[in-house]
C-alpha positions in Angstrom: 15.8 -48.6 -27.8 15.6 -51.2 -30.5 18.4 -53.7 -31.1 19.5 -53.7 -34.2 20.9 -57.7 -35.6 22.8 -59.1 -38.3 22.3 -62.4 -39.5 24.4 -63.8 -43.2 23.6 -66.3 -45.2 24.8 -68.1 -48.3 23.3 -70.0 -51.3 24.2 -71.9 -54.5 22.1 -70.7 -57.7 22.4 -72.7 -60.5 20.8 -71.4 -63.7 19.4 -73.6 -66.4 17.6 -72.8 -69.4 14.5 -74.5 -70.8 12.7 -75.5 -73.6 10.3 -72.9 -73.6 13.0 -69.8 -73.9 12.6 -69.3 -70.5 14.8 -69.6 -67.1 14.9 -71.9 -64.4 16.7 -71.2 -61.1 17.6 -73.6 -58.4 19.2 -72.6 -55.2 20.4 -74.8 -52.5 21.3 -73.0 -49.2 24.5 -73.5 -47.1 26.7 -75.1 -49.6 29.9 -76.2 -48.5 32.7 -73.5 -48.4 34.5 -75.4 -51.0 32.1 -75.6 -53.2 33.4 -75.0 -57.3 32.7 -75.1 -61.0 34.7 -78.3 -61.1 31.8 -79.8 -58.4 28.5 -77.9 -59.8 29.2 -78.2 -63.9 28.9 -81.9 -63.6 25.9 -82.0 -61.9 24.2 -79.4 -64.0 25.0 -81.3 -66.7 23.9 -84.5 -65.6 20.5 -83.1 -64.6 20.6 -81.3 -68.4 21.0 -85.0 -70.3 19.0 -87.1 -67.6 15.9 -84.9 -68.1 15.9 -84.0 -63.7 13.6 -81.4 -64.1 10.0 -80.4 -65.7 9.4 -77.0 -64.8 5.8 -76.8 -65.9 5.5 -78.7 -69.2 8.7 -77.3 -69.9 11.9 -79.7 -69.9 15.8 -78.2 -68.9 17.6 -78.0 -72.3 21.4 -76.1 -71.2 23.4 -75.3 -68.1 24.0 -71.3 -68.3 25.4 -70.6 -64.7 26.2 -71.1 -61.6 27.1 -68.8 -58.9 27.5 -68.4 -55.0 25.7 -65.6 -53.4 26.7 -64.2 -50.0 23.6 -62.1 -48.3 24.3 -59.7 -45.1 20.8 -58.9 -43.2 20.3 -56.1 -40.8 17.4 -56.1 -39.3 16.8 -52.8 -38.1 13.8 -53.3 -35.9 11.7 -51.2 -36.3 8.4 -52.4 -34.6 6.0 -49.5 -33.7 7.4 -46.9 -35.8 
């Protein structure tokens, strides 16, 4: 009988937007359990006016979010079916 197992895991996204209209997301796994706006908005901005990122040709223009995201995995496994 197969086992079935749960792993979790959590990320920070951070959501910029660019020069080109488009979207740029960064995630950073594990962040600390503490982690807020009051830590992220800062840093987000800082990479916004210190030009931290080229994404392509295109440059980072606004911070538009942040956000943690919790993920639950069961692996049902299901080898040989």
């Amino acid at each position: 009988m197969a086992q079935e197992k749960t792993t979790t895991s959590k990320a920070l996204y951070m959501v910029f937007q660019l020069d080109n209209g488009k979207n740029f997301t960064l995630s950073i796994k594990d962040p600390k359990d503490d982690v807020s706006s009051e830590m992220v908005a800062p840093v987000m901005q800082m990479a916004v006016t210190k030009n931290v990122f080229l994404v392509g040709t295109a440059r980072v223009t606004a911070a538009i979010d942040a956000y943690v995201r919790d993920t639950t995995k069961l692996d049902l496994n299901t080898e040989g079916v």
